[in-house]
Backbone as a chain_set.jsonl record, in Angstrom:
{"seq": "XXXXXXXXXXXXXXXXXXXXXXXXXXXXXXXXXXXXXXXXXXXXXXXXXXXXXXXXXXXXXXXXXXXXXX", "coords": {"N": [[0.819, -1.19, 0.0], [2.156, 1.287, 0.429], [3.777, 1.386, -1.274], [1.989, 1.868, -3.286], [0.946, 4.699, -2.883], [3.697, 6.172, -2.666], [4.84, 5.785, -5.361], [2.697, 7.15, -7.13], [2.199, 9.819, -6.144], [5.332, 10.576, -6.456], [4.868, 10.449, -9.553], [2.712, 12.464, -10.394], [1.721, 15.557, -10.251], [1.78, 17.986, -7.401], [-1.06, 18.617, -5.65], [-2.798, 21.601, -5.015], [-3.644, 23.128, -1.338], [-6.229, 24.563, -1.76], [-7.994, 24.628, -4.326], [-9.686, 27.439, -5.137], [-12.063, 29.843, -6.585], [-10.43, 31.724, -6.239], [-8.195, 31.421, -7.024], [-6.755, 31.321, -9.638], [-6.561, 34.327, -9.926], [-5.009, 34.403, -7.826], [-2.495, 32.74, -8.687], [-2.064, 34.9, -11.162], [-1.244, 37.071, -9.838], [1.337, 36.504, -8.81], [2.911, 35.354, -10.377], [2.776, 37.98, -11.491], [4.79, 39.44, -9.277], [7.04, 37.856, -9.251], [8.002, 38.106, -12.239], [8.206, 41.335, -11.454], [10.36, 41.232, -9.467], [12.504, 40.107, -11.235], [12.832, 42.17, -13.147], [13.888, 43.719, -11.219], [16.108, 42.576, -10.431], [17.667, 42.739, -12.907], [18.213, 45.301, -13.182], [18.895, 46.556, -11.377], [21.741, 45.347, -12.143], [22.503, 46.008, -14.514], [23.186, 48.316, -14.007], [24.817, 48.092, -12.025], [27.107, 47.051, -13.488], [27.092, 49.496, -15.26], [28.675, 51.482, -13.377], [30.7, 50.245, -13.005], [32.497, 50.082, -15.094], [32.073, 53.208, -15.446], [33.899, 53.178, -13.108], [36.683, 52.095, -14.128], [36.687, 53.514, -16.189], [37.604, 55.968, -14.704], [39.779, 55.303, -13.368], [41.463, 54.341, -15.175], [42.367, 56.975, -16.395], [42.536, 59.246, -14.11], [44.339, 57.908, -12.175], [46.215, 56.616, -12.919], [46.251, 53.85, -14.224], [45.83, 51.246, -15.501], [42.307, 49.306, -16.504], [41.734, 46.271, -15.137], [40.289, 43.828, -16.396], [38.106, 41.327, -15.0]], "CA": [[0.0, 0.0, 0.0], [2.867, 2.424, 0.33], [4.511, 1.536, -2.329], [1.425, 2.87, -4.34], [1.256, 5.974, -2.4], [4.673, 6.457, -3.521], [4.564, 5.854, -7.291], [1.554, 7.926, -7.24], [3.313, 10.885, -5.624], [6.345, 10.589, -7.716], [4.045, 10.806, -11.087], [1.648, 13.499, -10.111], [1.691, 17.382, -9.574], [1.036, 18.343, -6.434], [-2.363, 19.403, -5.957], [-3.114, 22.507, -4.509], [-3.967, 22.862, -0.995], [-7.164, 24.818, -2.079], [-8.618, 25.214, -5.592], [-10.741, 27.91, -4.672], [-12.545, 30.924, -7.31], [-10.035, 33.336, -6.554], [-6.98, 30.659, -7.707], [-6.078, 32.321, -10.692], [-5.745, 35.784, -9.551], [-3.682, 34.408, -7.308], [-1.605, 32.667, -9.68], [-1.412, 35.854, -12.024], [-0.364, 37.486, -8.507], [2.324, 35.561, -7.825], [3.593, 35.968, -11.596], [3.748, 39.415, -11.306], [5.655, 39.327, -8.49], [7.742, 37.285, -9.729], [8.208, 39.325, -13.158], [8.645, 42.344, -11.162], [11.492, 40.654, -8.731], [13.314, 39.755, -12.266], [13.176, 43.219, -13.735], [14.596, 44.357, -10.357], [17.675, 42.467, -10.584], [18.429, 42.825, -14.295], [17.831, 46.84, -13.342], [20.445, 46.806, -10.373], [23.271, 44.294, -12.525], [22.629, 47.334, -15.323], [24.135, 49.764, -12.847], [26.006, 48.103, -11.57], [27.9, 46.906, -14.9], [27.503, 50.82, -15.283], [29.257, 51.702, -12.187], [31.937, 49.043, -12.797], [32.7, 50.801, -16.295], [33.1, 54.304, -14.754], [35.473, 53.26, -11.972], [37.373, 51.495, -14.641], [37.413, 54.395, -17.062], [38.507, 56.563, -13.945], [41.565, 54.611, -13.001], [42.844, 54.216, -16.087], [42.221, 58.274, -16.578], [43.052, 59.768, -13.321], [44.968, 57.181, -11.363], [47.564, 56.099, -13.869], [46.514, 52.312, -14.159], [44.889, 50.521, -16.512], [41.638, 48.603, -16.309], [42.036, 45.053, -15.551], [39.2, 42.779, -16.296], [38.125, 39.99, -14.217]], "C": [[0.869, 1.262, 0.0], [3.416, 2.758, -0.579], [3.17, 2.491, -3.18], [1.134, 4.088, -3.98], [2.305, 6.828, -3.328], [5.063, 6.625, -4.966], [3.217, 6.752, -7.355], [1.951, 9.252, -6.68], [4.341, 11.705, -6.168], [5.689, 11.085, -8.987], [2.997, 11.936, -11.116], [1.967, 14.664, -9.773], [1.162, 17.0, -8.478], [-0.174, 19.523, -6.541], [-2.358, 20.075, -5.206], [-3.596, 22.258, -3.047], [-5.98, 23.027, -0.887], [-7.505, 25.053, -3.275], [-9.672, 26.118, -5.296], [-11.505, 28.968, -6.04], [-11.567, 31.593, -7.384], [-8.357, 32.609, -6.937], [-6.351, 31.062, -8.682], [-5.855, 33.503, -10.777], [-5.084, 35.35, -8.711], [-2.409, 34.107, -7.726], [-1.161, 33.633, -10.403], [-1.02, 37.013, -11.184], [1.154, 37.336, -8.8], [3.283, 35.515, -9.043], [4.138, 37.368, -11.855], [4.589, 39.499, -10.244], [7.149, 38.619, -8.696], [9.012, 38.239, -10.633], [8.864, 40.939, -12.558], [10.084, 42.106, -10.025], [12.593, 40.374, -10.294], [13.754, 40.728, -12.736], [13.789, 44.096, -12.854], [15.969, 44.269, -10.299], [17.859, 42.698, -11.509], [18.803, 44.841, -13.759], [19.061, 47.064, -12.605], [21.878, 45.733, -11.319], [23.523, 45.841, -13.855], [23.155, 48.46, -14.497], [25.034, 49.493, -11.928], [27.28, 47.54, -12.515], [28.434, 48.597, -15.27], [28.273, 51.446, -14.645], [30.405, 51.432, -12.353], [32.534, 49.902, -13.957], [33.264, 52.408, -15.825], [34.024, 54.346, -13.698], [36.679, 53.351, -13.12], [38.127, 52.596, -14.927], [38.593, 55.595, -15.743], [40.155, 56.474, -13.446], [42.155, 54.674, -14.056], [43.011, 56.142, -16.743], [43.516, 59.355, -15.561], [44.252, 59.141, -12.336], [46.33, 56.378, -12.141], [47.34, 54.801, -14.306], [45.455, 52.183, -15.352], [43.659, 49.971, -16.279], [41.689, 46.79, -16.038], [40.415, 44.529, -15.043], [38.792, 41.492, -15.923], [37.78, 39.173, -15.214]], "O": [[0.347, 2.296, -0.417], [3.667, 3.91, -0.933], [3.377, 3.625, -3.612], [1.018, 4.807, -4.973], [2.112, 7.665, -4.21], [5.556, 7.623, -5.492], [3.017, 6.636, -8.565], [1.791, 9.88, -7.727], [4.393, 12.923, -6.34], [6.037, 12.182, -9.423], [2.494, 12.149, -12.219], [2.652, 14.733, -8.753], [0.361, 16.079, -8.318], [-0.282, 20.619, -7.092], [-1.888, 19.566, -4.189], [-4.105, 21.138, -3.005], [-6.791, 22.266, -0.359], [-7.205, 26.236, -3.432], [-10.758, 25.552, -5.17], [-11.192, 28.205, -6.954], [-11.43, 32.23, -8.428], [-7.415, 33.384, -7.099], [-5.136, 31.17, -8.516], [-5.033, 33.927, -11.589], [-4.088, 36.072, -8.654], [-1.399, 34.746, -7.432], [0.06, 33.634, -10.559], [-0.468, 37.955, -11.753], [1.934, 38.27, -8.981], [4.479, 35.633, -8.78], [5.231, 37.809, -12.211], [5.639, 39.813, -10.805], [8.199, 39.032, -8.203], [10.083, 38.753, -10.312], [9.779, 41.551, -13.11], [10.805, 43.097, -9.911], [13.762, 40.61, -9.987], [14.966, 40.719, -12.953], [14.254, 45.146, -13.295], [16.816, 45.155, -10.185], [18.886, 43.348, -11.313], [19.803, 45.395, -14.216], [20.063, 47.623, -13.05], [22.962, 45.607, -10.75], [24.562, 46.494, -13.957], [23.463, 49.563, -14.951], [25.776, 50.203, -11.25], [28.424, 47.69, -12.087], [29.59, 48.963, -15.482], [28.837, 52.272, -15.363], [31.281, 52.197, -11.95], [33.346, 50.663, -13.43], [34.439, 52.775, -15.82], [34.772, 55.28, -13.407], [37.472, 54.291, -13.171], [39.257, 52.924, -14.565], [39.785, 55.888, -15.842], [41.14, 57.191, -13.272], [43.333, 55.028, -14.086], [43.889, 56.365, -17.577], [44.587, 59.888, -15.85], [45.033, 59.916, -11.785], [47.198, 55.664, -11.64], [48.326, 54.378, -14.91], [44.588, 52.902, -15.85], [43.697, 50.148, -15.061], [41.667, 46.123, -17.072], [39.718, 44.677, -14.039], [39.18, 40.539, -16.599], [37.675, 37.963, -15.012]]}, "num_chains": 1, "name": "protein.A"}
């Protein structure tokens, strides 16, 4: 009997603990959230790529050195 528990478990989505009416706005919730957590980091790695770029140019400007790239 456990065993079919198990194989049945294994092969199956987990079902929800509620399917209720309001299930799919919560799902397209939980997407945006998501979506908007994704466009947060790409937004901060863009500035900070930017950031990284004007140190660079600075040093090799004002500070005598070159850029070295990791």
């Amino acid at each position: 009997m456990a065993d079919h528990h198990a194989a049945r478990s294994a092969s199956a989505a987990p079902e929800p603990l509620y399917a209720g009416p309001w299930t799919p706005y919560l799902e397209g919730w939980l997407q945006a959230q998501r979506d908007q957590l994704e466009s947060a980091i790409l937004w901060q790695q863009s500035f900070a790529a930017l950031y990284r770029d004007l140190w660079d140019r600075w040093i090799a400007h004002c500070a005598g050195g070159a850029p070295i790239d990791a």
